[in-house]
C-alpha positions in Angstrom: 126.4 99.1 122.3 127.7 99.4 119.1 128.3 102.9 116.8 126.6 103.7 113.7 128.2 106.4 111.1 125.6 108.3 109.8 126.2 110.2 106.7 124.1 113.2 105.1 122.1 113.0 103.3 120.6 109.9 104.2 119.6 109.5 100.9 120.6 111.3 97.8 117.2 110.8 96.1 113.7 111.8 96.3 112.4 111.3 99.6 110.6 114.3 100.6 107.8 115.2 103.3 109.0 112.5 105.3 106.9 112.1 108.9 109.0 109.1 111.1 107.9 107.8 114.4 109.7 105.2 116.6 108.0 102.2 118.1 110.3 100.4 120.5 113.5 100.3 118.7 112.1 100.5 115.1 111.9 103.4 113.2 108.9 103.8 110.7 109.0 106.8 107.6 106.3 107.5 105.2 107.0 109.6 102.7 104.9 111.5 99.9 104.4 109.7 96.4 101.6 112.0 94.4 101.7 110.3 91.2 103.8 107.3 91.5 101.7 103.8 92.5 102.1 102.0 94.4 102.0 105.0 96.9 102.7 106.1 100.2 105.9 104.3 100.7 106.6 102.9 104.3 110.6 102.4 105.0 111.4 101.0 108.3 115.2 101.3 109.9 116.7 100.2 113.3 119.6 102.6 113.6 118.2 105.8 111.1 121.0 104.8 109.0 120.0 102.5 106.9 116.4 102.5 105.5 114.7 99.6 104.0 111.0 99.9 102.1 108.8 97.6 103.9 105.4 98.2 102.0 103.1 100.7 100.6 99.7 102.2 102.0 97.5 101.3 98.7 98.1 99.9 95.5 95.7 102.5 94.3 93.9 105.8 94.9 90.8 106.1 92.8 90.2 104.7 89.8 89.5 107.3 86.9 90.5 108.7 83.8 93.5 110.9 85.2 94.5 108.1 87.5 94.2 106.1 84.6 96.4 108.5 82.3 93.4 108.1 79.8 91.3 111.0 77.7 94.3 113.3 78.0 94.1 114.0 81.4 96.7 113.0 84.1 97.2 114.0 88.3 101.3 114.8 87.6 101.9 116.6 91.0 98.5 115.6 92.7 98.0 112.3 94.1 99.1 111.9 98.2 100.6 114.7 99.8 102.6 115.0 102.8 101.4 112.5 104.5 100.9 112.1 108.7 102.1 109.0 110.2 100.8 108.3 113.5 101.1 105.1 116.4 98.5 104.9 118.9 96.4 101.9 120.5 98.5 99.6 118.7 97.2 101.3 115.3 99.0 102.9 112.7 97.4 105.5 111.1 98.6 107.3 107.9 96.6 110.6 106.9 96.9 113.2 103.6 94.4 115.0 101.6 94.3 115.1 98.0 94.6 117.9 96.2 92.7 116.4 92.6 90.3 114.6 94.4 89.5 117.2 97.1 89.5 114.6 99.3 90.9 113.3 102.8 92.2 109.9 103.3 92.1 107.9 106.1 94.2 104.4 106.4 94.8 102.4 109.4 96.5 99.1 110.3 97.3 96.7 112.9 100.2 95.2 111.0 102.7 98.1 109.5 104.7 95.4 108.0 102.0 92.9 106.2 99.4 94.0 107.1 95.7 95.3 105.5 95.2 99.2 105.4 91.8 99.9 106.4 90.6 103.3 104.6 88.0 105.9 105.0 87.8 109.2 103.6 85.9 112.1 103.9 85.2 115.8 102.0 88.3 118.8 101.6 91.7 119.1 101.7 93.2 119.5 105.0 96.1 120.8 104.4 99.8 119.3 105.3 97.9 117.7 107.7 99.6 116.6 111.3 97.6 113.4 113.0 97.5 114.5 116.8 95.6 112.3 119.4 95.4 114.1 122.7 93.7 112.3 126.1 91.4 110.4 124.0 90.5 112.6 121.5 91.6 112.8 118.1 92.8 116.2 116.1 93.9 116.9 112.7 96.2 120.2 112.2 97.0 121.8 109.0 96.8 124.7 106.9 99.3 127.1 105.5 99.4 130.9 107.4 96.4 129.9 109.5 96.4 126.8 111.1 93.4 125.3 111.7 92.8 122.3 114.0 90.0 119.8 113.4 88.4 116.9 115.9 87.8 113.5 114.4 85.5 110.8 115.9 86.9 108.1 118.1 88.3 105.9 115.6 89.5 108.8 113.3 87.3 107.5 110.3 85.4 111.0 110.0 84.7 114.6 111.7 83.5 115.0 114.6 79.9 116.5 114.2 79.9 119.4 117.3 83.5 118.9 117.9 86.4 120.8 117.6 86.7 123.3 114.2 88.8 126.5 114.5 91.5 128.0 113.5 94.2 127.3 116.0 96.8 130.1 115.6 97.5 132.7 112.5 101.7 132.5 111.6 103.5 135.1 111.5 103.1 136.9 107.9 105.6 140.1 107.6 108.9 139.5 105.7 107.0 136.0 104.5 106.7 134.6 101.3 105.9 131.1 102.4 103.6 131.1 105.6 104.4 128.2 108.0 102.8 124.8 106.6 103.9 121.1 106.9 102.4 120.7 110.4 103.7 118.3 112.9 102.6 117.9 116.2 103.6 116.6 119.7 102.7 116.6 123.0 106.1 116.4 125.0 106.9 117.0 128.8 103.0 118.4 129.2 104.0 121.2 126.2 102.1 121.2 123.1 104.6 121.7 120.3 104.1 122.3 116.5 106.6 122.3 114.1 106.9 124.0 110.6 108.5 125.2 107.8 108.4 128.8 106.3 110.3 130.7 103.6 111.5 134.2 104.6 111.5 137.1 102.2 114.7 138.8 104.0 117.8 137.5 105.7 118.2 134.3 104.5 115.6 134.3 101.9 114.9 130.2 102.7 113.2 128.0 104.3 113.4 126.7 107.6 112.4 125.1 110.4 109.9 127.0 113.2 108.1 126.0 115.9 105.2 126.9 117.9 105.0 125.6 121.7 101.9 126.2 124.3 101.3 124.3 127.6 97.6 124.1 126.3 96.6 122.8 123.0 93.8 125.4 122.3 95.7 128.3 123.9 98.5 130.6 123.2 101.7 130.1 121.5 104.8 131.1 121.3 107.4 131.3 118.4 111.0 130.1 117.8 113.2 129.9 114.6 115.1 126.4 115.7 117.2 125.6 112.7 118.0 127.5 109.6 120.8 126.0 107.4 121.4 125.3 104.0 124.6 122.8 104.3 126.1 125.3 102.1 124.1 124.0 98.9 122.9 127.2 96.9 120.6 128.6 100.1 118.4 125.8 99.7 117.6 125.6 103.5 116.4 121.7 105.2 113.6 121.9 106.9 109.7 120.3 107.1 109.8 116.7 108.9 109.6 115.0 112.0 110.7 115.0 115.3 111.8 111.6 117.7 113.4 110.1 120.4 115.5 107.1 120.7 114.9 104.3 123.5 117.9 106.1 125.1 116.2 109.1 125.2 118.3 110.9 122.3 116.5 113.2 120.3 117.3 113.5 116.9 114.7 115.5 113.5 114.4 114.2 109.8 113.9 117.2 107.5 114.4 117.0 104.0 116.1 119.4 101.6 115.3 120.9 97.9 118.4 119.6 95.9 117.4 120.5 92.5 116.5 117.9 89.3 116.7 114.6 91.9 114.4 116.3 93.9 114.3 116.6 97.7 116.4 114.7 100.0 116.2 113.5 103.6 118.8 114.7 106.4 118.9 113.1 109.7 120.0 115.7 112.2 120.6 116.0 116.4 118.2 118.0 118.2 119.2 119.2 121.6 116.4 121.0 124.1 117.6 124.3 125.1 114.7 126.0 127.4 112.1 123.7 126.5 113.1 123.9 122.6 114.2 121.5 120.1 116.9 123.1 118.7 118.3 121.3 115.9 121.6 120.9 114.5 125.1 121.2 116.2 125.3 124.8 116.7 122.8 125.4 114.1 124.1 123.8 111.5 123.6 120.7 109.4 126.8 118.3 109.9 127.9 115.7 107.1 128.1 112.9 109.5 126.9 111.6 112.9 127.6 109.2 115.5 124.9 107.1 116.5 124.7 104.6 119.7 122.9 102.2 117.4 123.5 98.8 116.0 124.9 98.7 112.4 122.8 96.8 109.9 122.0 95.8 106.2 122.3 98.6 103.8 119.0 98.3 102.0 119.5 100.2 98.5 116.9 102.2 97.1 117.4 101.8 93.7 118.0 98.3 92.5 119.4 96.2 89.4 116.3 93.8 88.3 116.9 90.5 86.3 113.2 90.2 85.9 113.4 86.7 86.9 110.1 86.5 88.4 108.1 83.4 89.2 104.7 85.5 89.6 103.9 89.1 88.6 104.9 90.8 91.7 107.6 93.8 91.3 110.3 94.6 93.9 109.4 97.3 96.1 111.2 99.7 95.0 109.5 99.8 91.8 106.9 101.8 91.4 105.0 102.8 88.0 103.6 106.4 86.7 100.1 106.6 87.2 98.0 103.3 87.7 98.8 100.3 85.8 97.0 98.4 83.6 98.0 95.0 85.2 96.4 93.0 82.0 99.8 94.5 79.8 102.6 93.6 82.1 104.2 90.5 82.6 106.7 88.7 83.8 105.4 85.2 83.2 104.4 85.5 79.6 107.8 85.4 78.9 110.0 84.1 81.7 112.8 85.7 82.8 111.2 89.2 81.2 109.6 92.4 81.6 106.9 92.3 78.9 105.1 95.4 78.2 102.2 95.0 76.0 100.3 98.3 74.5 96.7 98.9 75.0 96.2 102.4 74.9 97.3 105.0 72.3 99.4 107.9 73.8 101.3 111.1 72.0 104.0 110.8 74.3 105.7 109.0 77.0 104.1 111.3 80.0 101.0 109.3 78.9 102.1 106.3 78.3 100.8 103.7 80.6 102.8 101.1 82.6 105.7 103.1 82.4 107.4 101.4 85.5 110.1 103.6 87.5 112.4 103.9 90.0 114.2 107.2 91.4 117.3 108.3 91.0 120.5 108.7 93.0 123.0 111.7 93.2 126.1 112.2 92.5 125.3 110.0 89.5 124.1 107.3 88.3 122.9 104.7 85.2 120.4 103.2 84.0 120.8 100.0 81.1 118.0 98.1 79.9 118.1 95.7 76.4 115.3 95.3 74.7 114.1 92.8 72.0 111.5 94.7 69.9 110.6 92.1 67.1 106.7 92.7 68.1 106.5 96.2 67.8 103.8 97.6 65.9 104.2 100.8 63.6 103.7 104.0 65.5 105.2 101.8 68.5 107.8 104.0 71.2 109.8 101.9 73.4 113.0 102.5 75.8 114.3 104.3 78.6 112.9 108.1 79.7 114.7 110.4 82.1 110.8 111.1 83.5 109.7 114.9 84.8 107.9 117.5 82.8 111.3 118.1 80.8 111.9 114.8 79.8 114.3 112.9 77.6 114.0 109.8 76.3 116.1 107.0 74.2 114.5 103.9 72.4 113.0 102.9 69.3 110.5 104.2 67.3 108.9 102.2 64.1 107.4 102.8 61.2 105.4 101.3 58.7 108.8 99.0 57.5 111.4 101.1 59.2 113.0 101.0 62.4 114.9 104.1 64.1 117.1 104.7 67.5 115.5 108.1 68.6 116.2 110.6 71.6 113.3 113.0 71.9 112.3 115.8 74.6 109.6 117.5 75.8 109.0 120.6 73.6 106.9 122.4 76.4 103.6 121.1 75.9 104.1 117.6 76.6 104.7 116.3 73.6 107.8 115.3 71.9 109.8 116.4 69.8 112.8 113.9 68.2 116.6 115.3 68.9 118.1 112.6 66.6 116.8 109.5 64.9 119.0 106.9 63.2 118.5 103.8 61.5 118.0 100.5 62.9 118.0 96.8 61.7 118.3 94.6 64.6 115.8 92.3 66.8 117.3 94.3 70.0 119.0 96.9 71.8 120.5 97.9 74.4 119.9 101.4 75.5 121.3 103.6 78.7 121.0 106.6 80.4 123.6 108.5 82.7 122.4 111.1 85.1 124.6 113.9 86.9 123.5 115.6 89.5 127.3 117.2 91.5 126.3 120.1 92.7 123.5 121.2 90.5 124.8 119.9 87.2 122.0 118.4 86.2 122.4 116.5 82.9 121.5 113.4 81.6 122.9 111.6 78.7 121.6 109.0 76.3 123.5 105.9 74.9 122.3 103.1 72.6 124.5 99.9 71.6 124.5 96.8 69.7 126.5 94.3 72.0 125.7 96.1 74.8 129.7 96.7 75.1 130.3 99.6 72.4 127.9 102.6 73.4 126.8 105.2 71.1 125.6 108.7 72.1 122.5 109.9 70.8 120.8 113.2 70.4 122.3 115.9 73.0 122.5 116.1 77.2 119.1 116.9 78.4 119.5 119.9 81.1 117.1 118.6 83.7 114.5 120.6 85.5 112.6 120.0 88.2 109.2 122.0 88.1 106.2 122.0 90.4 104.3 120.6 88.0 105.5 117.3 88.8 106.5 118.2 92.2 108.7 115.3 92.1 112.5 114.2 91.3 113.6 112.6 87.8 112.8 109.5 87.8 114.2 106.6 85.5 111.8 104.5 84.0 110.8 101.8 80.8 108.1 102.4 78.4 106.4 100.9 75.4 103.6 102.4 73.5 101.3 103.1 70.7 100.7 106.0 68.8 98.7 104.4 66.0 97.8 100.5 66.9 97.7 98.6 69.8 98.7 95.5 70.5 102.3 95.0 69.8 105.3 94.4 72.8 109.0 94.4 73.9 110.3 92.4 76.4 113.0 94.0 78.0 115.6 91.5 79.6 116.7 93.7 83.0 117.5 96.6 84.3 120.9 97.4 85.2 121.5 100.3 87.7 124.8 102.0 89.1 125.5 104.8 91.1 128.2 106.7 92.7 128.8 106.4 96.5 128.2 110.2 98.5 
């Protein structure tokens, strides 16, 4: 068989609370998206090397106002969380509560690939939940400190009335400041196993990895640290993810790791059993590259350049927009060969603007480009590019009543903005960029404009990104267009042009 060099991270981007399962030699990865739609991404790979996004578990969640970004209200950090992704009868399952909604959604499927995702939901948030069927029954764990296990019916549509509802074991607390959460759960060799993360208050001071093993699923457990390593980047330890096998019986985890303003990152790491643990890591550490005994394949990139040369109005996977569209003020048939952006909604800033359509970013670096032709903007109108968390930074153009300005502007702390530079502007379009930097914690992102799209102008000053729990998410890059004062006007930007640096 052939090799397959794996290299750490997987993927320098946001990727985080990734569950992954293997069915026959396919690997499947779900991944949390909170307020990015479409959302629960599914990525599929055949060597754990290269990932490729397949699909998406629902176009949307709910439908209401802070789904909607309407009435001032948003669900920044909220959405899907940490989602379970199960195999079993020939159905995939994917499973996450909600923290806005106070809600727990169910979604099943036949078809992981093309297929319909049949939902159900049901009352409270079960926490980091871990799907777990067990001789014909059906469990949810979760919970952070106490863990709690809960039995669903038979089709896992709803609780079991008279079934299974207790707390299943209490985690260790002294020198914790982060109780175990981010359950998952196997049955392996007749042992009941339940992995973790945690975040110590001595040693260390990081998270990492524990698990929890019984030989009976209600009964006691036992406790093992079994990995706890920060790949020498700032003590930020990897842990919280899944645990597999390969059809050669090669175990291997995917944790993930916080890596600042891009956000949290996936590793793909060996785990060897030791006495009936997985221990992960080669002598307990994370290494920068593997060997695989695994075919080599396409490299499937994450983040893509888009020509918008689109026969129907279908975006590329890999797009994804803040919040829920409005699929009435996007096109790409209006004007072939376009992105058009319509406004329809009046917004004081670009964290609720509508149809703001994104894609992550990519460490080391990487840039952004988009051109714009802005001859229907409206006065009041803000279009461009935005550097998207809670400190955001943004480059475009901004019109008045008979003037027209290149503007940079940031978040001023309570979400709306505040303009770094603005300079006048006469043309029908331009082209406008951002570069982000993320080696080893930098950080920044810069703003360009030009007129030829050749000779680039900065504009305003480097935005020191942030990445806050408010978001709970890594910057994104995305394109906007809205109204502060009258709806109705457009830009139709011509692509989007994206580079990055190799790892």
């Amino acid at each position: 068989m052939s090799k397959t060099i794996l290299t750490n991270p997987i993927m320098w981007a946001d990727v985080p609370d990734v569950d992954v399962i293997r069915v026959g030699t396919v690997y499947y990865m779900v991944s949390t998206s909170m307020h990015t739609l479409p959302g629960c991404p599914i990525m599929k790979s055949e060597n754990l090397a290269d990932w490729e996004i397949i699909g998406y578990v629902f176009d949307t969640l709910e439908e209401n106002d802070a789904h909607n970004l309407m009435d001032g209200k948003n669900i920044y950090g909220q959405g899907s969380w940490a989602a379970s992704l199960r195999y079993h009868n020939e159905t995939f399952y994917v499973c996450f509560s909600s923290n806005d909604m106070d809600r727990f959604y169910m979604y099943q499927t036949k078809d992981i690939e093309s297929g319909e995702w049949k939902r159900s939901t049901f009352e409270g948030k079960l926490h980091d939940p871990a799907l777990f069927f067990d001789e014909n029954k059906v469990f949810i764990i979760y919970g952070c400190g106490d863990i709690r296990i809960t039995e669903l019916i038979e089709d896992a549509t709803a609780i079991k009335p008279g079934g299974v509802n207790q707390l299943l074991l209490v985690t260790e607390k002294e020198n914790i400041g982060l109780r175990c959460e981010g359950c998952h759960a196997y049955k392996i060799d007749g042992q009941y196993y339940l992995l973790f993360i945690e975040w110590t208050t001595n040693g260390n001071r990081r998270r990492r990895q524990i698990c929890y093993r019984s030989d009976q699923l209600l009964g006691e457990y036992e406790r093992k640290v079994i990995f706890d390593d920060d790949m020498e980047y700032h003590n930020k330890g990897i842990a919280q993810g899944a645990i597999f096998d390969t059809p050669d019986h090669e175990w291997y985890a995917m944790l993930f790791q916080d890596h600042d303003a891009v956000g949290r990152i996936p590793y793909v790491l060996s785990v060897n059993w030791e006495d009936g643990w997985p221990m992960i890591g080669i002598d307990g550490k994370a290494p920068r590259k593997l060997e695989l005994n695994m075919p080599s394949t396409s490299r499937w990139p994450l983040v893509i350049s888009d020509d918008f040369d689109h026969k129907e109005n279908k975006l590329a996977l890999n797009w994804q927009w803040n919040h829920n569209p409005d699929n009435n003020l996007w096109s790409f048939t209006k004007r072939p060969g376009y992105l058009r952006l319509e406004t329809g909604h009046l917004a004081n800033s670009v964290l609720y603007a509508r149809n703001t359509l994104t894609q992550r970013t990519e460490g080391p670096s990487c840039i952004g480009i988009t051109m714009m032709e802005i001859s229907n903007m409206k006065p009041g109108d803000h279009a461009g590019l935005v550097a998207l968390q809670n400190s955001f930074g943004t480059v475009g153009i901004k019109t008045e009543e008979n003037e027209c300005y290149v503007v940079m502007c940031v978040n001023i702390g309570d979400g709306s903005e505040e303009v770094v530079e603005m300079i006048p502007f006469s043309g029908n379009r331009i082209f406008v960029k951002v570069e982000f930097n993320f080696e080893d914690s930098l950080d920044l992102a810069e703003f360009f404009y030009s007129e030829d799209g050749e000779n680039w102008c900065k504009v305003g000053c480097p935005l020191k990104m942030k990445y806050t729990l408010d978001h709970f998410m890594g910057y994104r890059i995305g394109l906007f267009n809205y109204a502060t004062t009258k709806i109705g006007g457009f830009v139709d930007f011509a692509y989007f042009h994206y580079e990055k640096d190799s790892i």
